[in-house]
C-alpha positions in Angstrom: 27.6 144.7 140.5 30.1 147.2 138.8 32.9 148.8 140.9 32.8 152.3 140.7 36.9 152.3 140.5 37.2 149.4 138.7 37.4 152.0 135.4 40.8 153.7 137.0 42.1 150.4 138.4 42.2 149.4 134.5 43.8 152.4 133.6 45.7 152.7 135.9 47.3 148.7 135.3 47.6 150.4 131.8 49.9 153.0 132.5 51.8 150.9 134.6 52.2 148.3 131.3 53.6 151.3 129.3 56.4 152.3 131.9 55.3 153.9 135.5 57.0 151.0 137.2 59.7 148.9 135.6 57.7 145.7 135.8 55.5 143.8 137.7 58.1 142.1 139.8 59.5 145.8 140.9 56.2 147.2 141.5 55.3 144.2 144.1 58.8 144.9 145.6 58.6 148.6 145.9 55.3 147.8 147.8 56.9 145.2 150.2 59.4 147.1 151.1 56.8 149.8 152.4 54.9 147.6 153.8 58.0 146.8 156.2 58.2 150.2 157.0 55.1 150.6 157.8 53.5 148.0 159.1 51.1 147.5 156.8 48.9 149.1 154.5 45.3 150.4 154.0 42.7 152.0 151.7 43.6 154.9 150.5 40.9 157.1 148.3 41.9 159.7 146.1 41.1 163.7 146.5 41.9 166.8 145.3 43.5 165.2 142.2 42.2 166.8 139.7 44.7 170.0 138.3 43.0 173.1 140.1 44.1 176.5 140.8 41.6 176.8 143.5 44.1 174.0 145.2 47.3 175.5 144.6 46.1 179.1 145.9 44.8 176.5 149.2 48.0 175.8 150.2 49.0 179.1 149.5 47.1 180.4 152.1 47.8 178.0 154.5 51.5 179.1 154.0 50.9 182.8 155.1 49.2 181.8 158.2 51.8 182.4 161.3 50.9 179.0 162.9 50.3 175.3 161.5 47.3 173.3 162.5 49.6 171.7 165.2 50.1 171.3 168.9 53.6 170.3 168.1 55.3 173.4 166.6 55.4 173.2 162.5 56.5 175.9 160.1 53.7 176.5 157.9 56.0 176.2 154.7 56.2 172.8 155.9 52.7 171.4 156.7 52.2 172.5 153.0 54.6 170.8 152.1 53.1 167.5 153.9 49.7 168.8 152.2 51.3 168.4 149.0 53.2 165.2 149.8 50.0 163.7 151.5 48.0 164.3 147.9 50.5 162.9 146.0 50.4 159.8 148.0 46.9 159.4 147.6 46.7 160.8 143.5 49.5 158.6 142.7 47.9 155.4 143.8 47.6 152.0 142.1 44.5 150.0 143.0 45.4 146.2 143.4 42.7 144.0 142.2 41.9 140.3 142.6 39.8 138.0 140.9 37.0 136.1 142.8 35.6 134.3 140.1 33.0 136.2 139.4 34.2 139.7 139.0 37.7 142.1 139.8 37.9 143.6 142.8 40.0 146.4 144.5 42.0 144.8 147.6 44.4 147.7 148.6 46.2 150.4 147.5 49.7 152.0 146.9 50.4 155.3 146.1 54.1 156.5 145.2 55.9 158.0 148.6 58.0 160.8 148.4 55.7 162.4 145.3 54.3 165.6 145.9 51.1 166.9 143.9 50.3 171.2 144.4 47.3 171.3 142.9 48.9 171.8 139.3 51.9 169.6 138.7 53.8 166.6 140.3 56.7 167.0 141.9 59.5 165.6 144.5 58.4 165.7 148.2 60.1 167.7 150.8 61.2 170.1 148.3 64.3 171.9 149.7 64.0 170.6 152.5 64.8 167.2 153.5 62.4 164.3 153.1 61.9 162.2 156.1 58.8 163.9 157.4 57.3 164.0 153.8 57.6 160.5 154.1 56.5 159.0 157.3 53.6 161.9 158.6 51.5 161.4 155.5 52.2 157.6 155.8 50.8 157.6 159.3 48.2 159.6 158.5 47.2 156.9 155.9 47.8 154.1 157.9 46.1 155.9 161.1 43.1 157.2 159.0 43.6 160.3 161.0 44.2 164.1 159.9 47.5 164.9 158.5 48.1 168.0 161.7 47.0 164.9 164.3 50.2 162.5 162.3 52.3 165.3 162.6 51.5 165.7 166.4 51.7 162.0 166.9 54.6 161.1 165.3 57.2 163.9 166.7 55.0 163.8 170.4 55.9 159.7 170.1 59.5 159.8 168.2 60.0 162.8 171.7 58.2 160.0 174.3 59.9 157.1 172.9 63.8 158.6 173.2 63.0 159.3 177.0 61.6 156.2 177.5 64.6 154.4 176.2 67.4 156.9 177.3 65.4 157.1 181.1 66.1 152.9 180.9 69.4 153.4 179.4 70.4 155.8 182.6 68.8 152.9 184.9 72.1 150.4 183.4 74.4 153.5 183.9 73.6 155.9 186.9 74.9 153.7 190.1 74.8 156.5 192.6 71.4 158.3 193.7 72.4 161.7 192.7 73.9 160.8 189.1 70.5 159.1 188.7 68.4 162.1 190.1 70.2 164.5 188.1 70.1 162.3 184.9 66.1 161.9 185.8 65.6 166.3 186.2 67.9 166.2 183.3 66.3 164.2 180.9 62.7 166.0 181.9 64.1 169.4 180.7 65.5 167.9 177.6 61.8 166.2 177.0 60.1 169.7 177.5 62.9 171.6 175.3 62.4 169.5 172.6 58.4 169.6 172.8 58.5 173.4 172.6 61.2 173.3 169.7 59.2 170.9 167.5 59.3 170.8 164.1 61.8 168.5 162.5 64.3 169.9 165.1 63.7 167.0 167.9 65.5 164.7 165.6 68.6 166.4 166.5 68.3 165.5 170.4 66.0 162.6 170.2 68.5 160.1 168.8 71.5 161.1 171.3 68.6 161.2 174.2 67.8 157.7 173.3 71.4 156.0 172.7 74.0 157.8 174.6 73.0 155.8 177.7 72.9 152.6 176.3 76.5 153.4 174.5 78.0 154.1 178.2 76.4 151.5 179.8 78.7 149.0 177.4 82.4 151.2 178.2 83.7 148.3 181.2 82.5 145.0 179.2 86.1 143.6 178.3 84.1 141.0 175.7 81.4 141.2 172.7 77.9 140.9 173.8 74.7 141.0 172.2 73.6 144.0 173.6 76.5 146.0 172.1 75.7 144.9 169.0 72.2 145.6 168.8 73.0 149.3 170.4 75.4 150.4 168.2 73.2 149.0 165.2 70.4 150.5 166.6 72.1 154.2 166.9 73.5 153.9 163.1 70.3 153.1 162.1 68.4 155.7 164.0 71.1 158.3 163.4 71.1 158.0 159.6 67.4 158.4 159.6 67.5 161.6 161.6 69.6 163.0 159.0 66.8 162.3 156.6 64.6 164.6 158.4 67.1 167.4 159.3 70.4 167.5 157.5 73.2 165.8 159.9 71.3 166.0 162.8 72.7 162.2 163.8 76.0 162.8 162.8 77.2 163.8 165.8 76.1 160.9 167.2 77.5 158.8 165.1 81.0 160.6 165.7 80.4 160.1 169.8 79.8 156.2 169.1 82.9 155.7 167.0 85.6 157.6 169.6 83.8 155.3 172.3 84.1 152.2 170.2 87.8 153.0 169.2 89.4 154.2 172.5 87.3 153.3 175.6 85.4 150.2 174.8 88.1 147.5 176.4 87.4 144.7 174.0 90.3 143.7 171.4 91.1 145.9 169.0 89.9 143.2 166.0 85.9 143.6 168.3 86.4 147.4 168.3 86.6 147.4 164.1 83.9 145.3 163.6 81.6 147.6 166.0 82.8 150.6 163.9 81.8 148.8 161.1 78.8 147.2 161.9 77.6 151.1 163.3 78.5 152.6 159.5 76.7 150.1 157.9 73.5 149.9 159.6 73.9 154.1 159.4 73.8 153.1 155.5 70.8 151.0 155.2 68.3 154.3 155.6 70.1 155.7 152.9 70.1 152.9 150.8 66.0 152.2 151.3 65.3 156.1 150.1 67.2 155.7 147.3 65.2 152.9 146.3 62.0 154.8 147.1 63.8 157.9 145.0 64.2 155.8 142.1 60.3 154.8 142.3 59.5 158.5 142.7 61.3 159.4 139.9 59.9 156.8 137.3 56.4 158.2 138.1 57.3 161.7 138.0 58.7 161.1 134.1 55.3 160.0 133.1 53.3 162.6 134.3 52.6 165.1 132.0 54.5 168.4 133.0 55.8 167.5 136.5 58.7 168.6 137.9 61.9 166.7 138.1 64.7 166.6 140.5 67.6 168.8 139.6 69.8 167.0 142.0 69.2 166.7 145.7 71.4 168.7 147.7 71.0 170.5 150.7 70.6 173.9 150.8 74.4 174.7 152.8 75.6 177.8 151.2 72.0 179.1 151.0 71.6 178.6 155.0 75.1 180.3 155.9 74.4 183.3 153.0 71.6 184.6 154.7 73.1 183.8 158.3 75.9 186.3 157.6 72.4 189.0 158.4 73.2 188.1 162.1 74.9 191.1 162.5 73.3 193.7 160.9 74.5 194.8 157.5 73.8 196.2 154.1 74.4 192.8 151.4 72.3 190.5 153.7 69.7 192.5 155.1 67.8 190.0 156.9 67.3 186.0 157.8 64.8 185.3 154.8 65.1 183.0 152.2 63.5 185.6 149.6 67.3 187.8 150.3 69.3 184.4 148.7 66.8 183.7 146.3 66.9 187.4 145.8 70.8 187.5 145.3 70.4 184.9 142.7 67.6 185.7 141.0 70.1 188.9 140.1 73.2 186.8 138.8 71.6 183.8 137.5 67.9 184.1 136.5 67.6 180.5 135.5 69.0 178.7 138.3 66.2 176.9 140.2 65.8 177.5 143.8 68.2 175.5 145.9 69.8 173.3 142.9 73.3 172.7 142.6 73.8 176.2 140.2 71.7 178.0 142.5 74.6 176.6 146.0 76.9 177.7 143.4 76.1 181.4 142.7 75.9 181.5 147.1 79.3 180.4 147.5 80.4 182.5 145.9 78.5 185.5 147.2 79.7 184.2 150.4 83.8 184.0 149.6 83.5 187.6 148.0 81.8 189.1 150.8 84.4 187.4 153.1 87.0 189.1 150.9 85.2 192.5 150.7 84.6 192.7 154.7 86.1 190.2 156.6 85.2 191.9 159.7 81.7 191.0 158.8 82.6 187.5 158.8 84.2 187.8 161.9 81.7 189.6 164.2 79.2 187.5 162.9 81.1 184.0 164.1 82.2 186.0 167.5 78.5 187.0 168.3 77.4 183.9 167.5 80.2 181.6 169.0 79.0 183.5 172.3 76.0 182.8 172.3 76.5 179.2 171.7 78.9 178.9 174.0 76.0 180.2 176.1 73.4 177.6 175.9 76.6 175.2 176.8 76.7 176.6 180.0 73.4 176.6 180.9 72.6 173.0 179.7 75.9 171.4 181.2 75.6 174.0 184.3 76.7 172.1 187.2 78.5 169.2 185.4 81.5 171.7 184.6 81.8 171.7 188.0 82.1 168.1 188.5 83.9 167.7 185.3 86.8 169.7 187.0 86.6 168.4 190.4 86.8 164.1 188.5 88.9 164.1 185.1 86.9 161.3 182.8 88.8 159.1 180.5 90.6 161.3 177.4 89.0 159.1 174.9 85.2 159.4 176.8 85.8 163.5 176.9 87.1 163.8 173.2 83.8 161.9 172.4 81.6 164.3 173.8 83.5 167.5 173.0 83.6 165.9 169.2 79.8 165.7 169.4 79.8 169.4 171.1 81.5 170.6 168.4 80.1 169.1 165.6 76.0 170.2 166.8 77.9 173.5 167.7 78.5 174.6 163.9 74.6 174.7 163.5 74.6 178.0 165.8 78.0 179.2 164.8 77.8 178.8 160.8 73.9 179.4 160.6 71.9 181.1 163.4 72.4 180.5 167.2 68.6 179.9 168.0 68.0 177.4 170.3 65.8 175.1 168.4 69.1 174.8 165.7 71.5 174.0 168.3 69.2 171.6 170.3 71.7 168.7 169.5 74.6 170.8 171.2 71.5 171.2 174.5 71.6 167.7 174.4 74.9 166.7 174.5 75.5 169.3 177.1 73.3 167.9 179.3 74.5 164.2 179.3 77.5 165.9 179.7 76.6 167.2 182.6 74.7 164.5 184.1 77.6 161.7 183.3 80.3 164.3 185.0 78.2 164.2 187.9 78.2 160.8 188.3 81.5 160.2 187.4 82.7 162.2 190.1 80.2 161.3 193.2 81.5 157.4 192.3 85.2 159.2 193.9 84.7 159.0 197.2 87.5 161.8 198.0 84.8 163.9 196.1 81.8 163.4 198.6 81.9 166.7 200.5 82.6 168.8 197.4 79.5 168.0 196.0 77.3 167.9 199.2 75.8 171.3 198.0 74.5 169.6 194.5 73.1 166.9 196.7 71.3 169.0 199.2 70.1 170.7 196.0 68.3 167.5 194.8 67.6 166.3 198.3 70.1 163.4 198.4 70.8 161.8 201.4 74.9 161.2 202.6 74.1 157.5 201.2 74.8 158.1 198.0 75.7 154.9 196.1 73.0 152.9 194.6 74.8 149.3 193.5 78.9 150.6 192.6 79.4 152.1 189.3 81.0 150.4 186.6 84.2 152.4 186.6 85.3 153.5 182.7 
């Protein structure tokens, strides 16, 4: 009996002879390699392929709608964006066949990641924006043979439930008195629920630290190399690196906070501290390295497609981002927070740069350093207000661990490690926009922050009546030791 696809799987192997992958060898590469990441792979049929208006003007209206088909919350702009990179996984897909003797067969299928398809052309995934979710929700979805909103939900709920999970058992290692470990517990809830009502791609800039900071501290009194501290710190390079694929340094900070701990409070020998450092910076490298693989793929299918879109250059869009934060303070040059006043600006000076490619950064920096020349005060109220308000979400996430961190100093090195983080998720707020959901990673520093302070100062016995009022707030009894806290 004929195979209905067995006319496209030919084609298909045609193309493929005349260029679309390099050879045979790289194509069954590229494929392993996903299959690694994934865990397997499964029938995929194609849909909405075909080059249709009516398609294009679909995700168009999905776009003006104020919510996305979510529980988690999702800018619309984005779940078209995962619409897009979703039909370009499934319209760029290469049916593998075997031979049973008799006849060929289909046996899977692999369609390009990271290739988005609108309806009219081909194009990168994620575009703009970075592409970690354009890569692993419409993967899921495949793999789960469930809707592409129900991967969305899934995989930030689980990516959320997971760095609980593994920071709550991380705090088990390190909390050795009853109120550092019923404050981290209350503490780690609130972070959970901030990050569920945040959503988005946003969770990857608490999740990470949430998961790892634990673990890190659990290692500070260990005088030699162990397993387990190299498995943690190539655990939180790998899972820091990959957050910034989803939202633009969102691990960095945590990569900053591991490094200070490995270099000045670990107490192993200096020679063990390097090769932490080390092994931490290149397992924070292998994310990279994969997507550039999977970029390279991308990009051999996009130059065979007849009038797709090609990558510019991938950059973030920095200048863009602080240009129209500047609208914080209300002024005439940046009237509001909207990504149509920078494209705006350069439509004006530079008609033919494309939207958020190197020329179009270019023409915003500048904008930026002659407004900054024009009315510095500008500049200036709008860092103030905004350092403020910051400064304000500090307070209320590391609340009643400044009081601890005053009454018990910490090691310098252990405080220059968080502050460092601080700062670092800090600069979302003060250079962009101080909403919550930007500055989550700065929440969740704050708040292990707070919760180690705590416990480093009800380990001081001297200390126990000062912080009787914290423990009659969480009902802890005078016996407050659990087993003796490692001291740092």
């Amino acid at each position: 009996m004929e195979i209905p696809l067995f006319g496209k799987v030919l084609n298909c192997l045609r193309s493929s002879r005349r260029g679309r992958f390099r050879s045979r060898a790289g194509q069954f590469t590229a494929i392993g390699i996903l299959t690694v990441i994934t865990g397997g792979s499964t029938a995929m049929t194609q849909a909405d392929c075909e080059v249709a208006q009516s398609t294009f003007d679909t995700d168009l209206q999905f776009m003006k709608q104020q919510h996305a088909p979510t529980h988690v919350r999702l800018m619309p702009s984005r779940y078209v964006e995962l619409r897009r990179a979703a039909r370009g996984l499934s319209c760029s897909g290469v049916a593998l066949v075997a031979f049973d003797g008799l006849r060929y067969r289909p046996t899977s299928w692999s369609g390009v990641p990271l290739v988005a398809f609108d309806g009219l052309r081909y194009r990168p995934a994620g575009w703009a924006d970075d592409p970690g979710l354009s890569f692993f929700v419409p993967e899921l979805a495949r793999i789960l043979g469930v809707s592409l909103a129900t991967a969305t939900d899934v995989f930030l709920i689980g990516a959320v439930l997971l760095a609980l999970g593994f920071g709550l058992l991380g705090l088990l290692l390190t909390a050795q008195t009853k109120l550092g470990l019923r404050i981290g517990l209350v503490a780690f809830l609130l972070l959970t629920i901030v990050e569920l009502v945040a959503g988005d791609v946003y969770v990857m800039n608490a999740a990470p630290a949430i998961a790892c900071v634990p673990w890190i501290l659990s290692f500070t009194s260990r005088r030699k190399l162990t397993v387990g501290m190299l498995l943690t710190f190539g655990v939180t390079g790998v899972l820091a690196e990959t957050a910034n694929l989803f939202r633009s340094n969102a691990g960095t900070g945590l990569l900053l906070f591991a490094l200070v701990l490995a270099a000045g409070v670990y107490q192993i020998k200096p020679t063990t501290r390097v090769l932490l450092a080390m092994l931490l910076l290149l397992s924070a490298a292998f994310p990279g390295l994969l997507f550039r693989e999977l970029y390279a793929r991308r990009n051999v299918f996009l130059e065979h497609q007849p009038g797709a879109v090609l990558e510019s250059g991938r950059v973030h869009p920095f200048w863009h981002s602080i240009y129209i934060g500047l609208s914080y303070v209300k002024n005439s040059d940046v009237p509001g927070y909207s990504d149509e006043v920078a494209a705006a600006k350069v439509r004006a000076l530079r008609p033919e740069a494309t939207y958020t490619s190197p020329e179009y950064e270019q023409v915003l920096k500048r904008e930026t350093f002659k407004l900054a020349k024009r009315r510095p005060f500008l500049i200036l109220a709008n860092l103030f207000v905004k350092l403020v308000i910051v400064s304000f979400f500090f307070l209320c996430a590391a609340n009643m661990g400044l009081y601890a961190a005053r009454l018990a100093r910490k090691p310098a090195w252990l405080e220059l490690a968080f502050w460092l983080a601080l700062t670092f998720n800090g600069l979302f707020g003060v250079l962009v926009l101080p909403r919550p959901q930007y500055v989550i990673g700065l929440i969740a520093f704050a708040a292990l922050y707070g919760v180690y302070s705590i416990e480093f100062a009800a380990i001081q016995p001297h200390l126990q009546g000062k912080l009787i009022w914290i423990k009659k707030l969480l009902f802890v009894g005078p016996d407050g030791h659990r087993l003796g806290w490692r001291a740092l």
